[in-house]
FITOR-827698 format. One record per residue (C-alpha): x, y, z; residue number from 1. Coordinates in Angstrom, 3 decimals. Layout:
! FITOR-827698
X Y Z NUM .
...
//
This chain:
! FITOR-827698
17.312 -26.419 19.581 1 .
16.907 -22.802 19.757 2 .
13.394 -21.480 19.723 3 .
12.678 -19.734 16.132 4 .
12.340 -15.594 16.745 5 .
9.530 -13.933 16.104 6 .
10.058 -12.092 12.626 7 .
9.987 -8.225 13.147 8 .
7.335 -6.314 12.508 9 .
6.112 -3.484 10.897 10 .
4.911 -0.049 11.992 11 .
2.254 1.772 10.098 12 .
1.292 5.306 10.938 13 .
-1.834 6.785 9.908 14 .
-1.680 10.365 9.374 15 .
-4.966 11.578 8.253 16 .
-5.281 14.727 7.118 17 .
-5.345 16.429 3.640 18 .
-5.915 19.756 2.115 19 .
-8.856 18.180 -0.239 20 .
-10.432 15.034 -0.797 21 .
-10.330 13.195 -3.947 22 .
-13.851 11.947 -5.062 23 .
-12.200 8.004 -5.891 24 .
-10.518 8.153 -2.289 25 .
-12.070 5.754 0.366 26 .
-9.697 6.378 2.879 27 .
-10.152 7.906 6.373 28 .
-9.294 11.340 6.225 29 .
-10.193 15.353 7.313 30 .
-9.543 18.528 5.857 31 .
-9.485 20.019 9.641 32 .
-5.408 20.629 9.599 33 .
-5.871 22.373 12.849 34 .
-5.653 19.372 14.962 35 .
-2.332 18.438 13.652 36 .
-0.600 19.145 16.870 37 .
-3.070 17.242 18.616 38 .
-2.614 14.363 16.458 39 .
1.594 14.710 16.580 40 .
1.090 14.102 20.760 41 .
-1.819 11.208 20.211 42 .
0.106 9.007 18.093 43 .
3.052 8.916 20.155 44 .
1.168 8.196 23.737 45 .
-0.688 5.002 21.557 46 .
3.030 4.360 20.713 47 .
3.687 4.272 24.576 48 .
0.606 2.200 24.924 49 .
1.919 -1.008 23.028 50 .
5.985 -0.718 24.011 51 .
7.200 -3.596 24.616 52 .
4.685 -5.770 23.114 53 .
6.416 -6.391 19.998 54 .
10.090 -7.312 19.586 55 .
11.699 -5.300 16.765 56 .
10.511 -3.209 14.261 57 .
12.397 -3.133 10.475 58 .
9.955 -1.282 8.655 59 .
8.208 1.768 9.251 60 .
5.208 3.553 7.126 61 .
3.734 6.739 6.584 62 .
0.580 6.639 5.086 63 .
-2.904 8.300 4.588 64 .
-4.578 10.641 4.122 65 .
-1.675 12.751 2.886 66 .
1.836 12.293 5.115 67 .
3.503 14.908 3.013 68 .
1.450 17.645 4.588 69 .
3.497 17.322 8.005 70 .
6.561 19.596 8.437 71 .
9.952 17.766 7.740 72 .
10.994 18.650 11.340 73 .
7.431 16.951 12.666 74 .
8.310 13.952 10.824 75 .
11.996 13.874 11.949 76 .
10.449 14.430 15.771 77 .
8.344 11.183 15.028 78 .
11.030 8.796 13.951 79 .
13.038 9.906 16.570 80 .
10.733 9.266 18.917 81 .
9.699 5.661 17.589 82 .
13.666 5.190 17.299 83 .
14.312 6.117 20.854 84 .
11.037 3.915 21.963 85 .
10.896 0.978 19.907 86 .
13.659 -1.504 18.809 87 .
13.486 -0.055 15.067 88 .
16.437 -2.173 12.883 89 .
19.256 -0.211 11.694 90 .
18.772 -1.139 8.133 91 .
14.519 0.047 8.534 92 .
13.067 0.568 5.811 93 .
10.808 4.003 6.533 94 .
8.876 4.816 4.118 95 .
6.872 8.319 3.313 96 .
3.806 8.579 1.547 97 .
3.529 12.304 -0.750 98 .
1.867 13.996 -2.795 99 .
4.323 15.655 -5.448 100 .
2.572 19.117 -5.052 101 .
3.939 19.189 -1.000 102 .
7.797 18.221 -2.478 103 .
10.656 20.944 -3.391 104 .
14.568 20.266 -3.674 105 .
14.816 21.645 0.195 106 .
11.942 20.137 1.312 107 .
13.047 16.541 0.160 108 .
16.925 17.430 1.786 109 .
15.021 18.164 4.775 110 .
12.743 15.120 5.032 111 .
16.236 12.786 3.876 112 .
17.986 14.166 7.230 113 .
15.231 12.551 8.860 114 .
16.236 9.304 8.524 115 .
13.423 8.577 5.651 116 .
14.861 6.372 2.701 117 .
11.527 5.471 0.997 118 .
9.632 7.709 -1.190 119 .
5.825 6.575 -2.501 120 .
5.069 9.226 -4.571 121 .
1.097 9.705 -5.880 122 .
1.695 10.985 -9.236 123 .
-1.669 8.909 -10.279 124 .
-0.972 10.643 -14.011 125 .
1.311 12.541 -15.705 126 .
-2.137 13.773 -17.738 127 .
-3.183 17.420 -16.537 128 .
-6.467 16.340 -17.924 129 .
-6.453 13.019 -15.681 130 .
-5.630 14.971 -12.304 131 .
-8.168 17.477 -12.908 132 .
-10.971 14.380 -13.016 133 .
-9.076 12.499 -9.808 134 .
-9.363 16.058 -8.291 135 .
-6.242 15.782 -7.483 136 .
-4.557 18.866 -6.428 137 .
-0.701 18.442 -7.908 138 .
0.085 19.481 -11.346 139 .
2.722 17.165 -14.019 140 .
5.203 19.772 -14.062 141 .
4.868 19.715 -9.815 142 .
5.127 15.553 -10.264 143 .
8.239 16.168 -12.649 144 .
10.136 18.120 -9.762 145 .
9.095 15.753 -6.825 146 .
10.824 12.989 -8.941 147 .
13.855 15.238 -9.568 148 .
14.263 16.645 -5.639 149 .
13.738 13.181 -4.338 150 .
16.595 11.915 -6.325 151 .
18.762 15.519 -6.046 152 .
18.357 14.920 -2.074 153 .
19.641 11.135 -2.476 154 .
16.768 9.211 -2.139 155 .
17.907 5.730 -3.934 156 .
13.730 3.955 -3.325 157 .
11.666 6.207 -4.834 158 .
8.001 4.610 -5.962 159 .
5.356 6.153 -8.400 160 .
1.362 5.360 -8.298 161 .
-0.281 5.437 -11.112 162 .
-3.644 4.856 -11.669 163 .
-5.425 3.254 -15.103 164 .
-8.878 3.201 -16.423 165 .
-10.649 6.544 -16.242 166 .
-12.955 7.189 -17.973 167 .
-12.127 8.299 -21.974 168 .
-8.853 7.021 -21.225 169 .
-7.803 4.626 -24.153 170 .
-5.342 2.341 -23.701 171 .
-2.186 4.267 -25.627 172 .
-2.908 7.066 -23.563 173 .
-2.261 4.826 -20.622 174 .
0.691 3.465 -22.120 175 .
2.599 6.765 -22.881 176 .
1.882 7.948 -19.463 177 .
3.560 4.564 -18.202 178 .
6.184 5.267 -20.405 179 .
7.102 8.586 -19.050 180 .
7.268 7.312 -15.726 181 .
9.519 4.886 -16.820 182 .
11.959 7.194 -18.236 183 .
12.415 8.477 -14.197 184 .
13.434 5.114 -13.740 185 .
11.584 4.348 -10.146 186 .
12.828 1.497 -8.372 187 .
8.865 0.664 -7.695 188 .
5.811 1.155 -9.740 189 .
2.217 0.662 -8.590 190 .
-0.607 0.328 -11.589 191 .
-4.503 0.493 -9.691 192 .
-6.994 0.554 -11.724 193 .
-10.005 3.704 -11.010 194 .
-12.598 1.661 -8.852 195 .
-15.862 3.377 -7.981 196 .
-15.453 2.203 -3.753 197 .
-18.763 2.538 -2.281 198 .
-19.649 5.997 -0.619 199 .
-17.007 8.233 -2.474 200 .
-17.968 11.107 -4.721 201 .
-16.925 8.939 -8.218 202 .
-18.787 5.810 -6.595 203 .
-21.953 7.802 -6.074 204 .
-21.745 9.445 -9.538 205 .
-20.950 5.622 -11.242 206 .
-24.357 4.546 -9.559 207 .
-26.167 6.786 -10.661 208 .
-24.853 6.075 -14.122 209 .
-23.080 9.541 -14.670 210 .
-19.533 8.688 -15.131 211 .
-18.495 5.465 -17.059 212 .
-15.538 3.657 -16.062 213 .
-13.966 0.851 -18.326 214 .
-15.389 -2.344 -18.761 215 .
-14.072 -6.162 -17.883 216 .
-12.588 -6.832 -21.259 217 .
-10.545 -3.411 -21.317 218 .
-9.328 -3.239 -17.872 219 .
-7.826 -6.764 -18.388 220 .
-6.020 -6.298 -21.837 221 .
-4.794 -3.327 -20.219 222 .
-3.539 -4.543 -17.129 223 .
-1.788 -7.914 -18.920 224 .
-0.179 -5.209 -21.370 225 .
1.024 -3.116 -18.683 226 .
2.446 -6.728 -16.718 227 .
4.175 -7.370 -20.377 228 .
5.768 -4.017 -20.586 229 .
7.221 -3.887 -17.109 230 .
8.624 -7.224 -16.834 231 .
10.120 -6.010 -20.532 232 .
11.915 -3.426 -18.510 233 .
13.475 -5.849 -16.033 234 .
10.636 -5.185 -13.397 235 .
9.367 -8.013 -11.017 236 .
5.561 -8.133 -11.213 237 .
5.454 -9.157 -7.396 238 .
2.099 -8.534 -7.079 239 .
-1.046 -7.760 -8.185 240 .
-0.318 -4.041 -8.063 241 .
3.235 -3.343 -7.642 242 .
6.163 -3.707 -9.931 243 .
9.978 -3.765 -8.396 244 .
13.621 -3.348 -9.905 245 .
14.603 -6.086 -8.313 246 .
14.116 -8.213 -4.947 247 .
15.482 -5.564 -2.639 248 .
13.114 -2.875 -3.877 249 .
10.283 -4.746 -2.958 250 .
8.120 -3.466 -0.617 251 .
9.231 -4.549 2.632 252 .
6.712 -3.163 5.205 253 .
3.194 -4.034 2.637 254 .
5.124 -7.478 2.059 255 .
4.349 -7.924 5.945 256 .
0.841 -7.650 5.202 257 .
0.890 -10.503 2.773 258 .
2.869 -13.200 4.912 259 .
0.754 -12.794 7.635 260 .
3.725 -10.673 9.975 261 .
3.210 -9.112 12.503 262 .
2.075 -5.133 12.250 263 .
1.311 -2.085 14.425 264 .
-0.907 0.782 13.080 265 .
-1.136 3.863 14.957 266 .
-3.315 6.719 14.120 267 .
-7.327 6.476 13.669 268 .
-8.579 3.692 11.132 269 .
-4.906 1.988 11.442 270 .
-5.374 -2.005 12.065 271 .
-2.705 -4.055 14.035 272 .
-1.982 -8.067 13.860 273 .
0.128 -10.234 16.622 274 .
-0.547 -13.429 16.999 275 .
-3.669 -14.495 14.989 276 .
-5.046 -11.549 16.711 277 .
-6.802 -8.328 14.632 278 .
-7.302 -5.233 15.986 279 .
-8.305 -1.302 14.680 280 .
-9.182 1.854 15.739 281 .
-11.977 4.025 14.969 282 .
-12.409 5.753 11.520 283 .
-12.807 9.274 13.454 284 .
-9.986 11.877 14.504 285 .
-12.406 12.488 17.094 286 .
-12.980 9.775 18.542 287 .
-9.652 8.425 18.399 288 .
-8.021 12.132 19.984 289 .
-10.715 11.395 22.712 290 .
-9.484 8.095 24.155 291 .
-6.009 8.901 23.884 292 .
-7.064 11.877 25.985 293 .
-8.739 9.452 28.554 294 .
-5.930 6.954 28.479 295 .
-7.432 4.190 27.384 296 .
-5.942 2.059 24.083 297 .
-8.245 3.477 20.868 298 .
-9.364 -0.262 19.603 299 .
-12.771 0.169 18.332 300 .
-12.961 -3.589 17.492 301 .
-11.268 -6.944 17.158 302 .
-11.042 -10.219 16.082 303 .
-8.832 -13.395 16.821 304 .
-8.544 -15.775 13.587 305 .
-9.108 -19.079 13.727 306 .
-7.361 -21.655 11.768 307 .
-9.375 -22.231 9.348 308 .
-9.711 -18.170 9.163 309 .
-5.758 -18.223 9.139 310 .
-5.423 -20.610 5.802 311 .
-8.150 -18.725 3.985 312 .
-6.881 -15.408 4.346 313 .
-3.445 -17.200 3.760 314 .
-4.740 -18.592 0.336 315 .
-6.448 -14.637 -0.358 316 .
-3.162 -13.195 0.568 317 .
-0.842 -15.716 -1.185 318 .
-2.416 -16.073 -4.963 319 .
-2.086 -11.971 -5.040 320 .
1.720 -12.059 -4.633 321 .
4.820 -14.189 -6.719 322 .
5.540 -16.028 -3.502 323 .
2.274 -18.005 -3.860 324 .
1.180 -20.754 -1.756 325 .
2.393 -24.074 -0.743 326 .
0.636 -27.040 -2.407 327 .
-0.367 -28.854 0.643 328 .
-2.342 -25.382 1.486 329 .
-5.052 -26.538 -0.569 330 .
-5.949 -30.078 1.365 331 .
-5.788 -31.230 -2.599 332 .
-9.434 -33.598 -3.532 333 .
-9.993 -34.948 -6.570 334 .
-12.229 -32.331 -7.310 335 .
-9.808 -29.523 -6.229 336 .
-6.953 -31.566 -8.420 337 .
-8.933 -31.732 -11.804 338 .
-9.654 -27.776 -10.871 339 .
-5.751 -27.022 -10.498 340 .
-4.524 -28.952 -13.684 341 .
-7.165 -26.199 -14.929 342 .
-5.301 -23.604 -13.750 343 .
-2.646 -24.678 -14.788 344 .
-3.191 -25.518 -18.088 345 .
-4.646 -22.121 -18.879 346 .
-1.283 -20.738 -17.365 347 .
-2.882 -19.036 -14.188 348 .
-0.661 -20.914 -11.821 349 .
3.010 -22.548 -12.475 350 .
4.405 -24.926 -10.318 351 .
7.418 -24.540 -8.658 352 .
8.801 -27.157 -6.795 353 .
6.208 -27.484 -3.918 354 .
4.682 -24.410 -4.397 355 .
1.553 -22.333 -6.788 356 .
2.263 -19.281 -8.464 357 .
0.108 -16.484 -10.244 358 .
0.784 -15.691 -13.149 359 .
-0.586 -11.660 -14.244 360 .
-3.638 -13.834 -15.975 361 .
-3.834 -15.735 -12.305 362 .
-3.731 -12.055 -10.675 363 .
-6.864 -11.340 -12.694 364 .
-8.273 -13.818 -10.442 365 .
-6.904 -12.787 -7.610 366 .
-10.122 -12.502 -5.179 367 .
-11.724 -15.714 -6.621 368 .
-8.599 -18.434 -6.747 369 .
-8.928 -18.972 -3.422 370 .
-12.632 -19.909 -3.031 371 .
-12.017 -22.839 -5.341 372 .
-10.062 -24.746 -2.507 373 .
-12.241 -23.992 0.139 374 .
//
């Protein structure tokens, strides 16, 4: 028998810079755009540094920080580097990160001849009232052209981000901004609700009890809404966040993440994953510009998963997406059996065939469904 090939994995490429920071971000990124060039050379010697070490690469993403900020002729130079270095698929799926205030009708052309055939585009609102809290620094009318140039200059995946749950947002007011959006008719949509993250400008302001965000009851009614509406427009809720016109607009390269596949980040705070092993580099520009410089591989840490590890993260990573998890995952007890037909019964989880799926009231309990079959 043939041995089985090792899937191919995806290449993640953290560009961080951006013009500003927005206060809900928690993100690694710096405002110092100078060191662009610096970065452009860095991230292709780590490339160098880990040829050969994976087989093939079918996706490739650029995230953040802000991606869009890099010229469309730096971006082509990258992917025809990483085409020229690594064994990149010819059907790859590569994938661009932007913020709608950095896209015109010849910018998107430009960034199309690149070989780029996935726009993620961070609308977050089409509000002017909503942006100006997120601090973000795009306009509607500037997210209304991004739409209309990525689609002018033929890009066929185009995904919007929107975000829910700010504060004196109501509920309709979500809904006719998800409406609008729908009337572009993405092939992806991802709904995040506003979380105060720990150490960002909105989470220091929600400690301190100066900006209320919405409550448990709210956020949920919201979010199973939002799941009813979507799937009403023929979208696949195929995970907790993300929405898809159908199977082959899912997500390819984040899917990786969520079957356990094999990755490669590049760029400072990007993490890696081959063969139960973990790796990332360091949160700093820096730091990470400064062992490139030297040489040396940037890992500022790492950690090799052991089985038990494996399943766990398995379980975390399975009950957040429509693939689910295999019944025999759970080493099923009588205690863990009465605690499923629970699940079940409340329609968190249907069974299909040999395998658990979430349903959007299972994805409420996302985080937690796991810990009840440890």
């Amino acid at each position: 028998m043939a041995p089985l090939r090792e899937p191919a994995a995806g290449l993640y490429i953290h560009v961080p810079f951006c013009r500003s920071k927005c206060p809900y971000c928690h993100f690694y990124s710096t405002t110092s755009l100078g060191l662009i060039p610096d970065w452009l050379e860095a991230v292709k010697k780590e490339g160098l540094l880990y040829q050969g070490l994976f087989s093939s690469f079918d996706t490739v993403y650029f995230g953040g920080g802000t991606p869009s900020l890099l010229s469309p002729a730096a971006l082509g130079d990258l992917v025809e580097f990483f085409h020229n270095r690594f064994c990149l698929s010819e059907d790859c799926e590569i994938t661009l990160e932007a913020n709608p205030g950095d896209l015109d009708r010849k910018t998107t052309r430009e960034l199309r001849k690149t070989g780029l055939n996935r726009l993620s585009l961070g609308v977050q609102s089409f509000s002017e009232e909503d942006l100006m809290f997120l601090g973000r620094r795009h306009r509607v009318p500037d997210a209304v052209e991004a739409i209309e140039a990525g689609r002018s200059a033929g890009f066929e995946n185009l995904g919007i981000d929107l975000i829910f749950g700010l504060p004196g947002q109501t509920s309709a007011h979500w809904q006719k901004g998800l409406a609008f959006a729908l009337s572009f008719e993405p092939e992806h949509i991802s709904t995040y609700q506003l979380t105060p993250e720990e150490g960002t400008p909105l989470g220091n302001r929600a400690a301190q009890g100066r900006v209320r965000l919405w409550g448990d009851e709210q956020s949920a009614q919201s979010y199973l809404e939002t799941s009813r509406i979507l799937e009403s427009r023929g979208y696949l809720h195929y995970e907790v966040s993300n929405f898809a016109r159908s199977e082959d607009r899912i997500s390819r390269h984040n899917r990786k993440y969520w079957q356990q596949v094999p990755y490669l980040g590049l760029g400072p705070s990007a993490h890696s994953f081959l063969n139960r092993r973990r790796w990332w580099n360091p949160a700093s520009l820096e730091e990470y510009l400064g062992r490139i410089g030297g040489g040396q591989k940037p890992t500022a840490g790492e950690e090799v998963l052991s089985p038990d590890q494996l399943r766990l993260e398995s379980l975390l990573l399975g009950f957040r997406n429509r693939e689910g998890v295999a019944v025999d995952q759970l080493r099923l007890n009588p205690t863990r059996r009465a605690v499923l037909a629970e699940l079940e019964a409340s329609q968190k989880i249907n069974r299909q065939k040999n395998r658990l799926i979430p349903t959007p009231r299972g994805y409420l309990l996302a985080d937690r469904l796991p810990l009840f079959f440890c």
